[in-house]
C-alpha positions, -999 to 999 in steps of 0.1 A, spaced: 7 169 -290 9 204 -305 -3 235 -289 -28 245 -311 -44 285 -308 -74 295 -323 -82 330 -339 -115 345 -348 -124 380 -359 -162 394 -354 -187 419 -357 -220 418 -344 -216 381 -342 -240 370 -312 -260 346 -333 -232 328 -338 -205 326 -314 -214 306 -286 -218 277 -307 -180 287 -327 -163 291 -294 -178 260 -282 -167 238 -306 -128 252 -297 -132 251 -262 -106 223 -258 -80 246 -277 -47 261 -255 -57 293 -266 -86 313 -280 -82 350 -294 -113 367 -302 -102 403 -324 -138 421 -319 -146 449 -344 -163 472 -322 -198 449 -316 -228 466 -307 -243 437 -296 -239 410 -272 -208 392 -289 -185 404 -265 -205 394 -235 -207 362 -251 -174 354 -259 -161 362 -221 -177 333 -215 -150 315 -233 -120 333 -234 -102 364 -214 -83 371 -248 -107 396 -263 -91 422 -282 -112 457 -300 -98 470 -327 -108 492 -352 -124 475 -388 -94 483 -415 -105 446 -435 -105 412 -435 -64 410 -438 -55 434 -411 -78 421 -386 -67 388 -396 -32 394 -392 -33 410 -360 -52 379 -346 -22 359 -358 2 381 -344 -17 376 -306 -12 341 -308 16 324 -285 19 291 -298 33 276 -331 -2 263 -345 -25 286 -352 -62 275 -362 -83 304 -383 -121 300 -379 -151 321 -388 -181 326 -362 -202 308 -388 -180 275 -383 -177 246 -361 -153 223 -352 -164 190 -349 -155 162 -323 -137 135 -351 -121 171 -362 -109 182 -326 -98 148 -324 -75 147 -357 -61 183 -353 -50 171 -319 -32 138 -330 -9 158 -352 28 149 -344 56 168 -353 61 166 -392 69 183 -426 39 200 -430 34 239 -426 -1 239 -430 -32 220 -435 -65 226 -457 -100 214 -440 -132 206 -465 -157 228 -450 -195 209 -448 -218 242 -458 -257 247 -449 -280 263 -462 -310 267 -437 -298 232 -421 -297 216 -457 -263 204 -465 -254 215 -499 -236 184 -520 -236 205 -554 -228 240 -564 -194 237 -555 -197 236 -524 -188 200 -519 -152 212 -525 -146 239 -504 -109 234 -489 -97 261 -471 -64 265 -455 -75 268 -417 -45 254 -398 -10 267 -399 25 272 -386 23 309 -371 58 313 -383 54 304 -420 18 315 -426 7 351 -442 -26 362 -459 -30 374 -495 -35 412 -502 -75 409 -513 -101 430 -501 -127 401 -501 -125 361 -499 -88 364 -480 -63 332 -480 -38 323 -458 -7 314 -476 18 288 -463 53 288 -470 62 249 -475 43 218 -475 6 220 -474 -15 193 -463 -55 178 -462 -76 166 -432 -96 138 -432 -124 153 -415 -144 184 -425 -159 214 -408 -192 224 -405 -201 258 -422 -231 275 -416 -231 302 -445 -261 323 -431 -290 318 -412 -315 344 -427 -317 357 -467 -319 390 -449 -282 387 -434 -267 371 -464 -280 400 -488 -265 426 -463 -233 402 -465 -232 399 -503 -242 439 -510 -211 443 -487 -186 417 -505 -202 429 -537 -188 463 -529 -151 449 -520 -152 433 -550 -163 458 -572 -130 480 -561 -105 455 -564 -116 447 -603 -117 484 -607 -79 489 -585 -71 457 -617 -83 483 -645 -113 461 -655 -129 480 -678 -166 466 -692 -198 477 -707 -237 464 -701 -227 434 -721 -206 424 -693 -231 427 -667 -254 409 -690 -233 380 -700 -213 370 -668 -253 373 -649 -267 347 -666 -228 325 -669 -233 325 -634 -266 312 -633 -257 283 -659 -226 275 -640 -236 266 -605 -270 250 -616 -262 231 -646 -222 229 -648 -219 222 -614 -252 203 -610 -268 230 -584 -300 211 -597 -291 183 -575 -300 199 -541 -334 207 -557 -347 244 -542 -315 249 -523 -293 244 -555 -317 267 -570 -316 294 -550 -276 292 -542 -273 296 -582 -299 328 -583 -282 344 -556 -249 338 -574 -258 354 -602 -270 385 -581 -239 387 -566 -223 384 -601 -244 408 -613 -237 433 -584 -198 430 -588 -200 442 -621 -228 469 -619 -210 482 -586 -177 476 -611 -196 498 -640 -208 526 -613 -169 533 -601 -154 536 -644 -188 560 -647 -185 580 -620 -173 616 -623 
């Protein structure tokens, strides 16, 4: 059986990291790589691990690959403080023999308000989550990160669970925040666009996740994923149109 250590970065995470930490508790290792907290993550986490680190927010990559750099053994498992491991999971990720395989992408099960979403796109979300420390790195983008894995990549069976957020009032601060991150790295690319940009990729959104990729399916849910993809669309490329217009 391998030695498997888990890594999680937060801020402000107390709503949600009892219930991450829990699901890893039978892990070798837990690092927790706080960015500064002013609430009770901290206190929280003790409860689980003595391998709390504060450092310093400098983005998604650093904190990332400090995490990784903490971690003593040769497997490394990445989660967010809005996942959970589950027990057939646990169980899989702990059956792995020595093999070829460098890394391995897990399907992540997301929620909305405790409604499983089966449309969207979010019925395909593979992320690559658990890796060989020594052949692993992360990409160089300011928002939506991936680990990269030098060799043979493979799939779990089972999926995680994914809760994406548990009020609209959290998730807007999150996408005006992502929006933002976005918005610099098209600009760092020399995207250049006008208001029939912002027009046209708005409402491409919309017609995207509801129809194209049947959003319509999960009913309300599908509906309001879809709207608040096209807001975040929207907001990349106003934000995107505010940094070219700028003097």
């Amino acid at each position: 059986m391998n030695k498997i250590s888990v890594i999680v970065i937060t801020k402000d995470e107390e709503k949600n990291i009892s219930d991450c930490l829990k699901s890893v508790e039978w892990a070798d290792e837990i690092i927790v790589v706080d960015s500064e907290s002013t609430d009770k993550t901290i206190e929280i986490a003790k409860k689980f691990t003595d391998k709390i680190f504060i450092r310093k927010w400098e983005g998604y990559v650093p904190q990332k690959r400090y995490a990784m750099s903490l971690a003593k053994n040769e497997w490394v498992l990445s989660i967010d403080a809005d996942e959970r491991i589950t027990p057939e999971l646990k169980e899989e990720i702990q059956i792995l023999s020595q093999n070829d395989f460098n890394g391995f992408r897990i399907r992540r099960k997301n929620f909305l308000m405790n409604k499983e979403i089966t449309s969207c796109g979010w019925e395909k979300d593979y992320q690559l989550k658990l890796f060989r420390k020594d052949k692993a790195d992360l990409n160089d983008r300011l928002v939506h990160e991936k680990f990269i894995v030098e060799g043979k990549v493979g799939t779990l069976k089972n999926p995680m669970l994914h809760y994406t957020f548990s009020s609209f009032t959290d998730y807007l601060n999150k996408i005006n925040y992502y929006t933002s991150l976005k918005a610099q790295e098209l600009f760092n690319s020399k995207n250049k666009i006008g208001g029939w940009t912002i027009f046209s990729h708005t409402v491409s959104a919309f017609f995207a996740f509801f129809f194209i990729r049947k959003g319509f399916k999960d009913g309300i849910y599908g509906l309001i994923i879809s709207l608040l993809h096209s807001v975040s669309t929207m907001m990349n490329y106003v934000k995107l149109w505010e940094l070219q217009n700028r003097k």
